[in-house]
VEXDREN-2710 file (C-alpha; in Angstrom, 1 decimal):
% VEXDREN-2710
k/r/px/py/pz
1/UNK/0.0/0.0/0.0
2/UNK/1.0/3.3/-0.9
3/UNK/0.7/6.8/0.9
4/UNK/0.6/9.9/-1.2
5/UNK/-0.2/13.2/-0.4
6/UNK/-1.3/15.2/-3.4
7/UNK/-1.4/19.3/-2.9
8/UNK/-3.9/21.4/-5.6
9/UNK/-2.2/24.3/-6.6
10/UNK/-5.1/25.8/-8.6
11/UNK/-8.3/26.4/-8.1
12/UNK/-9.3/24.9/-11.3
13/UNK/-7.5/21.9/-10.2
14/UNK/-8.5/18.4/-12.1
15/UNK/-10.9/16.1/-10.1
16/UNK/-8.9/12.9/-8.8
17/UNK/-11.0/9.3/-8.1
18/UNK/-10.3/6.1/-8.1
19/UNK/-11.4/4.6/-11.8
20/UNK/-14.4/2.9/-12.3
21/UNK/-14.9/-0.9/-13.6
22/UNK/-17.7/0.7/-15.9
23/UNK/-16.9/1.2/-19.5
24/UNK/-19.8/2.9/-21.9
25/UNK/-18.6/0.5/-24.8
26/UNK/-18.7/-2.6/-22.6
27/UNK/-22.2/-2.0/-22.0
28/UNK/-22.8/-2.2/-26.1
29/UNK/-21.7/-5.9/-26.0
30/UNK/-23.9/-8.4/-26.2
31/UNK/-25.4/-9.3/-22.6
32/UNK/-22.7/-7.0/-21.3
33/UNK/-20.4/-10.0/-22.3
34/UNK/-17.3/-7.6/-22.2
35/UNK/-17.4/-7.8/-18.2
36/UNK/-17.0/-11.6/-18.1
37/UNK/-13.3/-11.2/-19.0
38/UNK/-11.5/-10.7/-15.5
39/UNK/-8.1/-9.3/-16.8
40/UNK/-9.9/-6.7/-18.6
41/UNK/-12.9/-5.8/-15.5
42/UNK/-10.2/-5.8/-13.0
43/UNK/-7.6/-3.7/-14.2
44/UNK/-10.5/-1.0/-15.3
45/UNK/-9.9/0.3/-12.0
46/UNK/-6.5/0.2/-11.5
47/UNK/-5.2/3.6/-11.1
48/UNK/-6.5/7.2/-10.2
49/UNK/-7.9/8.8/-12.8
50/UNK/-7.8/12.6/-13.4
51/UNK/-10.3/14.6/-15.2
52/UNK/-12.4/17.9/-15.4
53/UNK/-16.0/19.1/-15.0
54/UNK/-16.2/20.6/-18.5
55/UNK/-15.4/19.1/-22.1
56/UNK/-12.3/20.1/-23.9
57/UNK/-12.6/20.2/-27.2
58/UNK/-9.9/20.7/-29.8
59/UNK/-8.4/20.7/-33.6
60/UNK/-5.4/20.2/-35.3
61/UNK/-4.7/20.8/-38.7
62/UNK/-2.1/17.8/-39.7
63/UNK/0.7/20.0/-39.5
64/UNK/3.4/18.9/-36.3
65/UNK/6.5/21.2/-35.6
66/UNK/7.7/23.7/-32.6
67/UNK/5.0/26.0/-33.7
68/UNK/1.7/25.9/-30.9
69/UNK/-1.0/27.0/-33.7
70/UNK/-1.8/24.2/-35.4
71/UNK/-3.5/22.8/-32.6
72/UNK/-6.4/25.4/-31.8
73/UNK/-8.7/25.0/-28.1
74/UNK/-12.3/25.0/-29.1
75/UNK/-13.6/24.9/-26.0
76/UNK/-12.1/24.0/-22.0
77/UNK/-9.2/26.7/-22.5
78/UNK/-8.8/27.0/-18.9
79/UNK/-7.7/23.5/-18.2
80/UNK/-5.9/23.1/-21.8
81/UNK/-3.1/24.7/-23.7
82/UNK/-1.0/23.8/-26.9
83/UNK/2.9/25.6/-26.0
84/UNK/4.3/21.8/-26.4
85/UNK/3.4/21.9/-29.9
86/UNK/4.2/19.3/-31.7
87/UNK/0.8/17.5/-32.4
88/UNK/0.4/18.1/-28.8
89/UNK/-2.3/19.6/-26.3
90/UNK/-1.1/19.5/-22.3
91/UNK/-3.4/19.9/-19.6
92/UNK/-3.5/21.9/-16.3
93/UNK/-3.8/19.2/-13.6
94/UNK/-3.1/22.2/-10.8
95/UNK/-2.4/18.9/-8.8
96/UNK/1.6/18.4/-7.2
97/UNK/2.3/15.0/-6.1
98/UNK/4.4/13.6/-3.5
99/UNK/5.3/10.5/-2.4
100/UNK/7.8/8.5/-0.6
101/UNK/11.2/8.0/-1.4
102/UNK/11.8/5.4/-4.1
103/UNK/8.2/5.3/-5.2
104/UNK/7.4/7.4/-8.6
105/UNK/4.2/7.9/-10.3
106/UNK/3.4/6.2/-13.4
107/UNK/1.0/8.4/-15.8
108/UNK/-0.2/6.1/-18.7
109/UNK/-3.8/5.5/-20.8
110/UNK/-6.8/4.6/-19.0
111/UNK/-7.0/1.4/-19.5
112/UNK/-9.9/0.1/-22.1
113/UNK/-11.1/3.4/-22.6
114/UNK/-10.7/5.1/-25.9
115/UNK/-10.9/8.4/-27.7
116/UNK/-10.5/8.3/-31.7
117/UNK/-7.7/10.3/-32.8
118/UNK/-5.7/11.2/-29.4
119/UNK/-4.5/9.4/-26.6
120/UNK/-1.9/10.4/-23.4
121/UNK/1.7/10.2/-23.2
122/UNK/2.9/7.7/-21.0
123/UNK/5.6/8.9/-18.5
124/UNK/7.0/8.1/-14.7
125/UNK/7.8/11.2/-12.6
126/UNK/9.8/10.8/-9.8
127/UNK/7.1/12.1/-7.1
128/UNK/9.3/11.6/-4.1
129/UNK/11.1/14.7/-5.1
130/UNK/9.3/17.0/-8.6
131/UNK/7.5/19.7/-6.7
132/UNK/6.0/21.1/-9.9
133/UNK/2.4/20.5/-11.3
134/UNK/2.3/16.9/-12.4
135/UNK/2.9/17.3/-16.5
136/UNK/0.0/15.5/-18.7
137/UNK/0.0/15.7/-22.4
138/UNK/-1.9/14.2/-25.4
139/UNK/-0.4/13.5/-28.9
140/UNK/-3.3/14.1/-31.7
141/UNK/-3.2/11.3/-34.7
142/UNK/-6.1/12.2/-36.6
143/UNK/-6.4/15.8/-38.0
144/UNK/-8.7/18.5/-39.2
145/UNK/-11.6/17.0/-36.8
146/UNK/-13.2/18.3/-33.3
147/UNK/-11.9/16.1/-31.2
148/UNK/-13.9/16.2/-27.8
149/UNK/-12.6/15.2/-24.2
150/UNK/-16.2/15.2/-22.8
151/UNK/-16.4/16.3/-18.4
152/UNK/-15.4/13.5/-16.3
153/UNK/-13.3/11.3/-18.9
154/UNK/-9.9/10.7/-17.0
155/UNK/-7.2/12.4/-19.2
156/UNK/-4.9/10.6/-17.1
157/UNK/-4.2/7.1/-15.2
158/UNK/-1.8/7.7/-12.3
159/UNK/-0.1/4.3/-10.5
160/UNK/2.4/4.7/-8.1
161/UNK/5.2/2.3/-8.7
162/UNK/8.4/1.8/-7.6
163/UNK/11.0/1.8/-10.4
164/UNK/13.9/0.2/-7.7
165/UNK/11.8/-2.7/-7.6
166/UNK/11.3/-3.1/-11.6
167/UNK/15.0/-2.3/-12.2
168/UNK/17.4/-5.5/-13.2
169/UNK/14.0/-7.6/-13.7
170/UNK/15.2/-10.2/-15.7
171/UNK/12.8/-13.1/-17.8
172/UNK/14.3/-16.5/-18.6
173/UNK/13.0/-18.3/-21.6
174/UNK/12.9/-22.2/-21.4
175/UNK/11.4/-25.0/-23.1
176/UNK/7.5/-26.2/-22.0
177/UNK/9.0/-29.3/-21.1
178/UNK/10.5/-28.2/-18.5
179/UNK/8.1/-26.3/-16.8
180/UNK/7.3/-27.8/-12.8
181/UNK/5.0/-30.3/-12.6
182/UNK/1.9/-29.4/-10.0
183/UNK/-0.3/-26.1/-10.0
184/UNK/1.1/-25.7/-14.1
185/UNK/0.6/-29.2/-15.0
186/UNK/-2.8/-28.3/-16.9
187/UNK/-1.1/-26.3/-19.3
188/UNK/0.4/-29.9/-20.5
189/UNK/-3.2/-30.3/-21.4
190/UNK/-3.7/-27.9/-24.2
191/UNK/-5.8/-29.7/-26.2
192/UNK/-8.3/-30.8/-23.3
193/UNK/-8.4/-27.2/-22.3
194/UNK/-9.5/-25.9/-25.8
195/UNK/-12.4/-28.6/-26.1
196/UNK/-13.6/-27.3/-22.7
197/UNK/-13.8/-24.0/-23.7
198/UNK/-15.4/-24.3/-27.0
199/UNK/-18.2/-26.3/-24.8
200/UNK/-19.1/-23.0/-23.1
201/UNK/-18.5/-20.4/-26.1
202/UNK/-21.0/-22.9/-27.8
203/UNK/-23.5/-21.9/-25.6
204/UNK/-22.4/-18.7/-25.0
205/UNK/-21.1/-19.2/-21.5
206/UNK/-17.6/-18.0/-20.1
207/UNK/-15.6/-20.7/-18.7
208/UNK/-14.4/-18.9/-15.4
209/UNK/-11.4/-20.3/-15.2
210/UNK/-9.2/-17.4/-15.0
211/UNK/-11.1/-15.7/-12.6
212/UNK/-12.0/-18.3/-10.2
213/UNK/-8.2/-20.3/-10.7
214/UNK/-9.1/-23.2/-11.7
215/UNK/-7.9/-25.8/-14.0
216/UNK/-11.0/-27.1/-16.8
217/UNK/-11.4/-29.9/-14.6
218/UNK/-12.6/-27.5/-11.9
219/UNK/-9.5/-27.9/-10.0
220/UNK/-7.6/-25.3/-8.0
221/UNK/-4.4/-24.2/-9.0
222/UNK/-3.6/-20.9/-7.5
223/UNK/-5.0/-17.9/-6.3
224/UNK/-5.2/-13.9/-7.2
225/UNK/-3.4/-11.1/-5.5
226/UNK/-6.5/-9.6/-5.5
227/UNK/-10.0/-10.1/-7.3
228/UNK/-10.9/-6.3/-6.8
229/UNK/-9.5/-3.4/-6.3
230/UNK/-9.9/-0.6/-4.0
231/UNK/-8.6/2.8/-3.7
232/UNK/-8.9/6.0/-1.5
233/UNK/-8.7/9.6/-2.2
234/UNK/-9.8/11.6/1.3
235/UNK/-10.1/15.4/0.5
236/UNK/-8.8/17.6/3.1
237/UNK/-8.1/20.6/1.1
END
């Protein structure tokens, strides 16, 4: 668990939350399949999301050099500006993060949500020490339309992280044979596995495997970290 004291330096400062499972184009699947798939359900809400009471709404004429004017504010100018240039608009989170030493800030897309035609920068900012406004920034692919940020999308995902830990990672690749015998052993059983899935995808059923750890024998072979997650944000400003 991670502590972080965030300090609003605006009074136009973005809205902070934890993000919601809820996604407006997995309720357009059929039965509201979309939500069946763990992975994707439970990291929905990983992260704080940032975001603002108003749309922001903006163009960019196809052209991308040093030059701010080719990407014009329609509408939301007080939370939005273009001096990056670049293809570029940047936000004003009027939000300064700090947390503990060797723990850093990971901004990054929300994940499974989508805009056509922009999407954020992903960066890590070393909160334990950065006393300025924590930097967000878009890069615009699709030109000469309005694109619109509407009030209440997160522009931003924030994850604290610690970079020590992730340093000098290292992955070794070996051959399936020799994989442990045990909790893995099902994975031996590829074949099996497929047939019991296309049972329930023939009816239109998710398996549950994933989510509940089980082998397609119903058998137990592990367990999550966590099967939700929750986040706090206590406002004391």
């Amino acid at each position: 668990m991670y502590k972080i004291d965030v300090y609003k330096t605006s009074n136009d400062a973005a809205n902070i939350f934890q993000l919601p499972v809820k996604r407006d184009w997995m309720e357009l699947t059929h039965e509201r399949h979309a939500y069946s798939c763990f992975p994707v359900t439970l990291t929905n809400s990983l992260g704080f999301g940032l975001s603002f009471p108003e749309d922001i709404v903006f163009i960019w004429d196809g052209q991308s050099d040093a030059r701010a004017e080719h990407v014009k504010i329609l509408s939301g100018h007080k939370y939005a500006y273009t001096e990056r240039a670049n293809a570029t608009i940047s936000f004003k989170t009027g939000l300064t993060f700090r947390t503990e030493e060797n723990v850093s800030m990971l901004g990054m897309p929300t994940p499974n949500l989508f805009i056509d035609g922009a999407q954020p920068f992903t960066t890590a900012i070393s909160t334990s020490w950065f006393g300025g406004e924590f930097p967000v920034a878009w890069r615009i692919t699709k030109p000469g339309v309005a694109i619109t940020i509407p009030a209440g999308h997160p522009i931003i995902t924030l994850i604290p992280i610690s970079l020590s830990n992730i340093n000098n990672s290292e992955i070794t690749i070996r051959n399936q044979k020799d994989m442990p015998p045990g909790k893995y052993s099902h994975l031996y059983n590829q074949e099996d596995h497929l047939k019991a899935v296309n049972k329930y995808s023939e009816k239109n059923e998710w398996t549950n495997f994933y989510r509940n750890a089980v082998d397609y024998l119903g058998n137990k072979i592990g367990n999550h970290e966590v099967k939700n997650i929750k986040l706090k944000v206590i406002d004391n400003a």
